[in-house]
N, C-alpha and C positions, 0 to 999 in steps of 0.2 A: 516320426520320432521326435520331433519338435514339437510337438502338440504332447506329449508325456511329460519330454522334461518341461515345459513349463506347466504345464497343470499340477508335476508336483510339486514347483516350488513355490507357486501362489496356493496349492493346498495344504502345503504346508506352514506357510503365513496366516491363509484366511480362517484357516480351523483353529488351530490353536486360539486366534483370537476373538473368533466367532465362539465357540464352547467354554473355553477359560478368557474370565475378563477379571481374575486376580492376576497376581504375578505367576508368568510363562516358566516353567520348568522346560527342561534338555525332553522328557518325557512325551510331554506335549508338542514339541515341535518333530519331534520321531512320528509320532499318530497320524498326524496331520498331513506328514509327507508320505507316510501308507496310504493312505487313505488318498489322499491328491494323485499318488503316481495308481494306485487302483483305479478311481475314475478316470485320469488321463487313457491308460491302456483301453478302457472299457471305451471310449469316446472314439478312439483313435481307429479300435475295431471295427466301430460301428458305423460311420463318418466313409472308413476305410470300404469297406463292404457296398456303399451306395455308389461310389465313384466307379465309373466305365474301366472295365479291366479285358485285357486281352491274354491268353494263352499264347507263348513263346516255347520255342524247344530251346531247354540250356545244356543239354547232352544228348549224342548220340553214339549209341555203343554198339559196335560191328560184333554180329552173332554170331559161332561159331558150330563147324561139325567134327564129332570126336568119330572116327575111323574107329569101326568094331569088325567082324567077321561074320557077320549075317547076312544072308543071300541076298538081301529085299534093297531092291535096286531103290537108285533116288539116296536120299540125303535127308538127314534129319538134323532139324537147329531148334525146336521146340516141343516142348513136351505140356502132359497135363497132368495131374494127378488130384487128391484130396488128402488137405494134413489135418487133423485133428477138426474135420468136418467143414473146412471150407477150401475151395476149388485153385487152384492156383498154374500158373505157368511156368515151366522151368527155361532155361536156357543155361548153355555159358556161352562168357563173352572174354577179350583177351584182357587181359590186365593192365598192359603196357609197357611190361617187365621182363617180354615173353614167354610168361604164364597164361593158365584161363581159370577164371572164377566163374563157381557154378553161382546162378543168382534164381531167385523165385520172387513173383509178383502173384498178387491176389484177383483172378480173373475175372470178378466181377467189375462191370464197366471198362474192361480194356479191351477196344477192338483190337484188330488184324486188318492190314491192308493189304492186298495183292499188286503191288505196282510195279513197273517194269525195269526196278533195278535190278541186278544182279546179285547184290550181296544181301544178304536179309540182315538188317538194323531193330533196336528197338528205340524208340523215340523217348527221353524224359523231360516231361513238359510241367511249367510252370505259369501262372499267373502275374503280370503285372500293369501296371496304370497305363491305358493309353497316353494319359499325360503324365510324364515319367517327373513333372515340379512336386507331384503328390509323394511321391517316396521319401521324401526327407518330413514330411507332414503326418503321413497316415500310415499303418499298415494293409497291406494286400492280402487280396486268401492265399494262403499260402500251401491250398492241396498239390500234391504231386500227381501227377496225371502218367501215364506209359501210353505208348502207342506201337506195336508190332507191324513194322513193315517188310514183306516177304518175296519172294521174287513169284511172279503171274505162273500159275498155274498148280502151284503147290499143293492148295488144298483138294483133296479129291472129290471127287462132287457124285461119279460114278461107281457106285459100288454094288457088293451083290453077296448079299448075306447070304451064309450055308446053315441050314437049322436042323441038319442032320447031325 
C-alpha cells in the first residue's frame, strides 16, 4: 500500500513536470497523480504476485442439516445442482443469530475432504505474504479459495444403478 501512495505522489510531481514544462495548472497535477497512482497499483500487483505467498483459512463455518420427512436414512449438509449452466454447491450454514443461511459456491476447483471430524465445516481460505513486512508494501492475490470438510464416510462409493 506504501508503494501506491508514493508512486502517486512522485507521479504526480514527475508528470506534470516531465510533460508540461510551462507553468503547472491544478489540471496537470490531477493527471499525473491518475496516472502515478495507476502505475503505482499496477507495480504493486505485479511486484505483489512474485513475492512467496501462503494459503491461510480466515473463516470457518459449521454446516448445517435441515430435518425433512423423507425415509432415506443418514443426513444431508450438501447439495449440487446447476444455475444458469455452471455447477455449483449448496449448503446452509448458521448465521450466529440463531438463524441459517442458505449459501452457494461454484464447484469448480473446490474439493471435499473426508476427515475424521464430526461436524462437517466449510473452510474459506485466503492468500497472504509469508513475510507478512510485504503487506503494508504490496498487494496479495486476493482469490478466495473454499474447502468442504465432511465427516469419513459420507460420500458413497457403493452404489448400484437400476436401468429398469
Amino acid at each position: 500500500m506504501i508503494t501506491i501512495i508514493l508512486l502517486t505522489i512522485l507521479g504526480g510531481c514527475f508528470l506534470s513536470k516531465m510533460f508540461v514544462s510551462y507553468e503547472r495548472t491544478f489540471m496537470d497535477y490531477v493527471l499525473g497523480t491518475f496516472i502515478g497512482c495507476f502505475i503505482g497499483i499496477l507495480l504493486s500487483l505485479l511486484i505483489g504476485a512474485c513475492i512467496p505467498q501462503k494459503t491461510v483459512e480466515i473463516r470457518r463455518d459449521k454446516l448445517v442439516t435441515l430435518k425433512d420427512n423423507i425415509t432415506t436414512e443418514g443426513s444431508f449438509f450438501l447439495g449440487s445442482g446447476t444455475i444458469n449452466g455452471e455447477h455449483k454447491y449448496f449448503y446452509y450454514k448458521e448465521n450466529g443469530q440463531g438463524g441459517f443461511l442458505a449459501e452457494s459456491v461454484n464447484s469448480k476447483g473446490v474439493p471435499i475432504y473426508e476427515d475424521s471430524d464430526t461436524e462437517p465445516y466449510i473452510s474459506i481460505l485466503a492468500n497472504e505474504f509469508i513475510n507478512r513486512k510485504f503487506d503494508v508494501l504490496f498487494i496479495p492475490n486476493t482469490d478466495i479459495c473454499y474447502a468442504f470438510h465432511i465427516p469419513k464416510n459420507s460420500i458413497i462409493r457403493d452404489y448400484k444403478l437400476d436401468l429398469k
